[in-house]
C-alpha positions as CSV (number, residue, x, y, z in Angstrom):
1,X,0.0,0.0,0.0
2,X,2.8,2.5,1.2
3,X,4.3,1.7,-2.8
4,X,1.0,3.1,-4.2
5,X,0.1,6.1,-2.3
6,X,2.7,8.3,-3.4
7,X,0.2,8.2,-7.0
8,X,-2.8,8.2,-6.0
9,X,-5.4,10.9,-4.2
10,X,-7.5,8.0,-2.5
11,X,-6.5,4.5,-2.0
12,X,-9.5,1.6,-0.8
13,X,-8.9,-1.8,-0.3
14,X,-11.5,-4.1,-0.8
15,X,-12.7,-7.6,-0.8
16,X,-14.1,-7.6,-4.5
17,X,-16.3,-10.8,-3.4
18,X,-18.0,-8.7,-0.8
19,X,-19.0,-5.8,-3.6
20,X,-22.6,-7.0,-5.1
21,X,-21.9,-5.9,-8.8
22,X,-18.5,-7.9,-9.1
23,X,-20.4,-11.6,-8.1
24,X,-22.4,-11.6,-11.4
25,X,-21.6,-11.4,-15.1
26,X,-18.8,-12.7,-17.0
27,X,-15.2,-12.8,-15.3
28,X,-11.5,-11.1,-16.6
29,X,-9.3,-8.6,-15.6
30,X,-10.5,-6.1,-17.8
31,X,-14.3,-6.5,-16.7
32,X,-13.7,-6.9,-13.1
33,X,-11.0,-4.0,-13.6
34,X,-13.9,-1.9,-15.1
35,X,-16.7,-3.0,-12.2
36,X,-14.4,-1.8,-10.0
37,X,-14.0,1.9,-11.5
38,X,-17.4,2.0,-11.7
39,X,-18.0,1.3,-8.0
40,X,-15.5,3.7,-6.9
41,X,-16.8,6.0,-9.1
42,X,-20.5,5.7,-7.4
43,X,-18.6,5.4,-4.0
44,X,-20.1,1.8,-3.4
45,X,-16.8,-0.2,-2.6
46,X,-17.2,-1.1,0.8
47,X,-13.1,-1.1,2.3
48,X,-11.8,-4.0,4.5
49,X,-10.5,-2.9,7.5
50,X,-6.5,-3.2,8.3
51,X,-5.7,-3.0,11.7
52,X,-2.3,-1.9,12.9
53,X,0.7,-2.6,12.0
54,X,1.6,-4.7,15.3
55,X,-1.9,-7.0,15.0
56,X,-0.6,-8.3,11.3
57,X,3.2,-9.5,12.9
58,X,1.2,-11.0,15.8
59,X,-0.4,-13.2,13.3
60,X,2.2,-13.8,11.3
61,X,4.2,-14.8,14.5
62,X,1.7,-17.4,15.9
63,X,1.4,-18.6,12.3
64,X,5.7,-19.2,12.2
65,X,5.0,-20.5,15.7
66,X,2.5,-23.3,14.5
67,X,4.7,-24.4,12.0
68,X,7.8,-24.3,13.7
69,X,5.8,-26.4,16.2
70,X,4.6,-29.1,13.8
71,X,8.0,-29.4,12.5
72,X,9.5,-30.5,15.5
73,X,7.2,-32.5,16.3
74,X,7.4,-34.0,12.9
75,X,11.1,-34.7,13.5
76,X,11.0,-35.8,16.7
77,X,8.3,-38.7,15.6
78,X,10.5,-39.4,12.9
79,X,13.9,-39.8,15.3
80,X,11.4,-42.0,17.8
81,X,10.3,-44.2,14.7
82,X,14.1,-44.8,13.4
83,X,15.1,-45.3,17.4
84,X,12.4,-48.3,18.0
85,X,13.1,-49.7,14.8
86,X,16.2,-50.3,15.9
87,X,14.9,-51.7,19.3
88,X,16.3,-48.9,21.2
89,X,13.3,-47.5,24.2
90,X,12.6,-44.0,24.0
91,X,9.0,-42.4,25.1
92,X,8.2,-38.8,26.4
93,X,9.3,-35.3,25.1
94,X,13.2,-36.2,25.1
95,X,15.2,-37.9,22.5
């Protein structure tokens, strides 16, 4: 967004599946592209709301966190599975 308002007098983000005149009719760039003008135009696009800054990292963060999460566990199934295939006992959170 911060690229694009440096051109532009007024700058709306939308959802264009939330804006009535964009979910009927035949579907390309250049139709949609025109839809869109013509809701601005009218003053009909309804914006999405972007919170601050910090709320977008936070999600981002607990997203990394998830996955980072799965990996290990991932792993750690994986080291446990080549450990009792080799009949060595290991069970818990330590490997």
């Amino acid at each position: 967004m911060t690229l694009l308002k440096p051109h532009v007098s007024r700058l709306v983000v939308c959802d264009p599946r939330k804006n009535a005149l964009l979910k009927q009719g035949s579907k390309s760039d250049r139709i949609d592209a025109r839809k869109l003008a013509e809701l601005l135009r009218t003053h009909q696009l309804k914006p999405v709301y972007h919170g601050e800054h910090g709320l977008r990292t936070l999600k981002e963060l607990g997203g990394s966190y998830l996955t980072i999460t799965q990996d290990v566990t991932r792993v750690m199934n994986r080291i446990k599975a080549l450990y009792r295939s080799w009949a060595i006992p290991c069970s818990g959170t330590t490997v």
